[in-house]
C-alpha positions in Angstrom: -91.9 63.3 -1.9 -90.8 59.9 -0.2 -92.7 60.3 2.8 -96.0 60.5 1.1 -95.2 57.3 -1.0 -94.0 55.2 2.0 -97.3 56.1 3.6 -99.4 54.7 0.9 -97.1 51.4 0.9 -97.8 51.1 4.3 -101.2 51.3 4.1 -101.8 49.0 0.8 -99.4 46.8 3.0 -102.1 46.9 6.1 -104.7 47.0 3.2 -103.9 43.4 1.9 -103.0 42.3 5.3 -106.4 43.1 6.4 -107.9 41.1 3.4 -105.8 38.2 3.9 -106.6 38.0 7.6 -110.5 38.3 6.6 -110.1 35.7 4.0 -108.6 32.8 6.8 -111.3 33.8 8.7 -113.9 33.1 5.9 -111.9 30.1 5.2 -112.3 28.8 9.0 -115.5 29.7 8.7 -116.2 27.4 5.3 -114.5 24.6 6.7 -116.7 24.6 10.2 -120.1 24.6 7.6 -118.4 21.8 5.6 -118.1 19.5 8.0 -118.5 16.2 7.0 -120.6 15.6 10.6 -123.2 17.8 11.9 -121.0 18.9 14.7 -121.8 22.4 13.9 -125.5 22.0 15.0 -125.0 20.5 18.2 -125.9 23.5 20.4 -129.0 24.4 18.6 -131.5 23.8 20.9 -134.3 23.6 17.8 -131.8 20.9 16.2 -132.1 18.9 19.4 -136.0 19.3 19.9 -135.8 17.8 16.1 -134.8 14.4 17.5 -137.2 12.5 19.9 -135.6 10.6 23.0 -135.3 7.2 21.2 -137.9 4.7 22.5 -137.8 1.4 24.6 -136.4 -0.9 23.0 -136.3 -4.8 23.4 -133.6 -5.6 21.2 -132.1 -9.5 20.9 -130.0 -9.3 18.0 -128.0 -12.1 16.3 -124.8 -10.3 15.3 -122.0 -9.6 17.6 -119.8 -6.8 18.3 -116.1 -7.6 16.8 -112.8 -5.4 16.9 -110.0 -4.5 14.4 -107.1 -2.7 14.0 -107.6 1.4 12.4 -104.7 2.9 11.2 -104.1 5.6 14.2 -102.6 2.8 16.2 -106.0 2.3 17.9 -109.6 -0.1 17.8 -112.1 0.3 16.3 -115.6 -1.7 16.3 -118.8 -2.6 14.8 -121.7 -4.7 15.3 -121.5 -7.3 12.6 -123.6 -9.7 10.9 -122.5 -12.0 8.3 -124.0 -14.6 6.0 -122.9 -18.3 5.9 -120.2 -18.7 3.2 -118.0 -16.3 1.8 -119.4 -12.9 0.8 -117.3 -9.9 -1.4 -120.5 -7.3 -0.3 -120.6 -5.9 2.8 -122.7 -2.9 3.8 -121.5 -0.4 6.6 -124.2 1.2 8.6 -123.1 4.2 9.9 -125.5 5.4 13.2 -127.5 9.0 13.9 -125.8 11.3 16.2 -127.2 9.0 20.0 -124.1 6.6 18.6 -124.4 2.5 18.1 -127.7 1.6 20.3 -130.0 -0.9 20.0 -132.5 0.8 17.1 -129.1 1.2 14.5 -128.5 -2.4 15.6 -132.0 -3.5 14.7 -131.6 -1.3 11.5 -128.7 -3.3 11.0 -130.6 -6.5 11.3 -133.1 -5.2 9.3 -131.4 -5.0 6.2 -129.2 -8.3 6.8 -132.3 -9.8 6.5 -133.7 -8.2 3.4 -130.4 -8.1 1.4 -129.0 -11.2 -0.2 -125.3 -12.6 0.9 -124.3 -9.1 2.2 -122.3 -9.0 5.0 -123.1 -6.2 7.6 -121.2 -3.7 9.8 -122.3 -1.2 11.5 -119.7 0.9 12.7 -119.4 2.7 15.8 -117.9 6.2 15.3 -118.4 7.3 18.7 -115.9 4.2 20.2 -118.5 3.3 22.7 -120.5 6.0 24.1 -124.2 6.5 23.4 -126.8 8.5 25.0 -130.8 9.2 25.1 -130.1 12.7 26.3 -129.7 15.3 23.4 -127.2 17.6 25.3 -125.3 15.1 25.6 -125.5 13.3 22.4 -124.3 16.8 21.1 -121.6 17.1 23.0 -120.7 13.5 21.8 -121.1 15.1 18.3 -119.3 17.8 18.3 -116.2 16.2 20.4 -115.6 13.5 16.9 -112.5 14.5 15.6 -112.5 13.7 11.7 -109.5 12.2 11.7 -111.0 9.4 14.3 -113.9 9.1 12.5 -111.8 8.4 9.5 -109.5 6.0 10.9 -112.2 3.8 11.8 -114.0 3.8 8.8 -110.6 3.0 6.9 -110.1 0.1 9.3 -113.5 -1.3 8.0 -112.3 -1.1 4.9 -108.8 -2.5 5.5 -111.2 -5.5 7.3 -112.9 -5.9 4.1 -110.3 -6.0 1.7 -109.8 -5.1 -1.6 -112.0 -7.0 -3.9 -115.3 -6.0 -2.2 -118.1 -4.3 -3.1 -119.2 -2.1 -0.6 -122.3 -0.2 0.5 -123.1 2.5 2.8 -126.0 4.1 4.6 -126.7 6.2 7.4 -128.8 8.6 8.7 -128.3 12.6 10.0 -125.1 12.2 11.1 -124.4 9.3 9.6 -125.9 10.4 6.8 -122.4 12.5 6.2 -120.4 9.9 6.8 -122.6 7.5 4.6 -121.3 9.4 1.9 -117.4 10.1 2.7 -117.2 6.3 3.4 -118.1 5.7 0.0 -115.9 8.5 -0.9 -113.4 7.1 0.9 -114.0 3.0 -0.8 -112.9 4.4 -3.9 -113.3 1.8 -6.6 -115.2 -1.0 -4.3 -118.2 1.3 -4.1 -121.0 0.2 -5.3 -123.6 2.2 -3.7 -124.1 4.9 -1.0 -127.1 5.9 0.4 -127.3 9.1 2.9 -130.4 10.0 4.8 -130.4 13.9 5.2 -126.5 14.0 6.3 -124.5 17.2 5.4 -122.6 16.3 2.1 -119.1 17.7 0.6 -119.0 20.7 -0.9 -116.1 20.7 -3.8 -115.4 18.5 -6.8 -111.9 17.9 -5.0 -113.6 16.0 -2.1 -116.5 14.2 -4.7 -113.9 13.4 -6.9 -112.6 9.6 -6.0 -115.9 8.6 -5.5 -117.4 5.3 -7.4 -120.4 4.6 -5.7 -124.0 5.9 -7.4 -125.7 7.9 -4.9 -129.5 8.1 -3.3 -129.8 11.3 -1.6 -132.6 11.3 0.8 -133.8 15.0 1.5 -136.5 16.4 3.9 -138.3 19.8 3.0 -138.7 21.3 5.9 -135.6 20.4 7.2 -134.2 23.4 8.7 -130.3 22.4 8.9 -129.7 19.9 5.4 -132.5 22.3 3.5 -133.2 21.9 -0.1 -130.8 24.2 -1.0 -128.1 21.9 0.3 -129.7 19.5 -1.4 -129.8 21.3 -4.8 -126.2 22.1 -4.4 -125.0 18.3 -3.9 -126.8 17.3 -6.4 -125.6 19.8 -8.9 -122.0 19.5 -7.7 -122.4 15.4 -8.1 -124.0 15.9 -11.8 -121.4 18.6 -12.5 -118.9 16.3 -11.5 -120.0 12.9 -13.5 -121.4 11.3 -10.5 -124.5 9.1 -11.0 -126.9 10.4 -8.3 -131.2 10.0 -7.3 -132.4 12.8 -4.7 -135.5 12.3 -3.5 -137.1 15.0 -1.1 -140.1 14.0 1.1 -142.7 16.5 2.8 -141.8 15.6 6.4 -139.1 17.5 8.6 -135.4 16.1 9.5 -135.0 13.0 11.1 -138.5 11.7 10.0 -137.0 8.1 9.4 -134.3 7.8 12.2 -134.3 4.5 13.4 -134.8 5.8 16.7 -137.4 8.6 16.5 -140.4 7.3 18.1 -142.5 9.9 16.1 -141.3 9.1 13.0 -143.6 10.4 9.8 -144.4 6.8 9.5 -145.3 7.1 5.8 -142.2 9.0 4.3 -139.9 6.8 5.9 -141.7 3.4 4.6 -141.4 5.1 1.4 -137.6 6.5 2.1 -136.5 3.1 3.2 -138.5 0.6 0.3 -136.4 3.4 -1.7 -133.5 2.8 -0.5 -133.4 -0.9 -0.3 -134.4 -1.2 -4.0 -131.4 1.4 -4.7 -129.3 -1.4 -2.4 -130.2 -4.5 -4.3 -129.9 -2.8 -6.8 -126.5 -2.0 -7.1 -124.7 -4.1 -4.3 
């Protein structure tokens, strides 16, 4: 009578094994889709033909690039403009997946200019490289370690201080990061915008934030699609966040800084949006 019964433990005990082993694999699964880049597209050829080669560009800016200490023991930098006098707003600029080129720079610009006594980084997440070439701007993409990314973006912040009131904005990839900067500023958020970036997916990781949120969706955007979009905004509501989605008939990327074929009217719309939602609230 023991044999049979020592059989059945052994196979509930491979049973449950098997189901644990199944769920870490789910679980590794989740937390590849939940990035908070968009690493996991980065061999999708259609996700690269989404993003034009950025134009020519004759770029003069007036900021310059500075340095500062992140909290790996490393440097991290941003291309900085700042207003004359002291300032307690700053806005980080977080770039699209080619890194910190000239169009983020002039997008940077851009909004120094139309924002009033707001300081301005844009950070560089990719510590220096940048490309044209979309095989290699995913392989950029998909090398960012998170913890890197995060250092740097808590380095800004350390630069900053404690007393500011910070914005954030970015686009695709930086649209991600737009939003776990802001996350990650806690009580000086003041106001995040994201541009079609993949967004958290628990109340754990939406929790600390501050910041009131414009969501900027594309419909026919075949990677952040308006489910994605449905379910951020309904974990943010869910979770007492104050958020604005607005979804736009064009496909992803129509209002990178550096897509030359741009849907020209959504992203005039998108960014009058988003500056309004900026002045707004920084």
């Amino acid at each position: 009578m023991l044999r049979p019964l020592i059989l059945m433990t052994i196979a509930a005990g491979l049973l449950l094994t098997a189901c644990g082993n199944a769920a870490q694999q789910d679980g590794s699964s989740a937390d590849k889709a939940d990035s908070t880049g968009m690493g996991q597209f980065a061999s999708d050829e259609s996700f690269k033909a989404a993003h034009e080669t950025p134009a020519e560009l004759a770029f003069a800016g007036k900021g310059d690039m500075i340095q500062f200490p992140t909290p790996d023991g490393k440097q991290g930098s941003a291309y900085a403009l700042m207003p004359e006098g002291e300032t307690d707003k700053y806005l980080l600029v977080i770039h699209e997946w080619w890194g910190l080129n000239d169009h983020i720079k002039a997008e940077a610009e851009r909004l120094f200019g139309a924002l009033d006594n707001v300081a301005v980084l844009a950070l560089d997440l990719y510590d220096g490289q940048s490309t044209a070439n979309p095989d290699e701007a995913g392989k950029i993409m998909q090398s960012i370690k998170e913890e890197r990314a995060r250092a740097i973006i808590q380095g800004a912040l350390n630069k900053i201080g404690k007393d500011a009131h910070i914005g954030t904005v970015g686009w695709c990839f930086g649209g991600g990061w737009s939003l776990n900067a802001s996350i990650m500023a806690g009580e000086r958020g003041s106001a995040c915008v994201m541009y079609y970036g993949m967004p958290v997916k628990t109340a754990k990781d939406i929790a600390p934030l501050k910041a009131p949120i414009l969501a900027i969706f594309a419909e026919q955007d075949k990677w952040i699609t308006p489910a994605v979009a449905q379910d951020f905004e309904n974990l943010a509501k869910a979770s007492g966040k104050s958020i604005q989605t607005e979804s736009f008939d064009a496909g992803h990327a129509f209002a990178n800084p550096s897509n030359p074929n741009f849907n020209n009217e959504a992203a005039q719309r998108a960014n009058q949006d988003a500056l309004a939602f900026l002045r707004e609230n920084l």
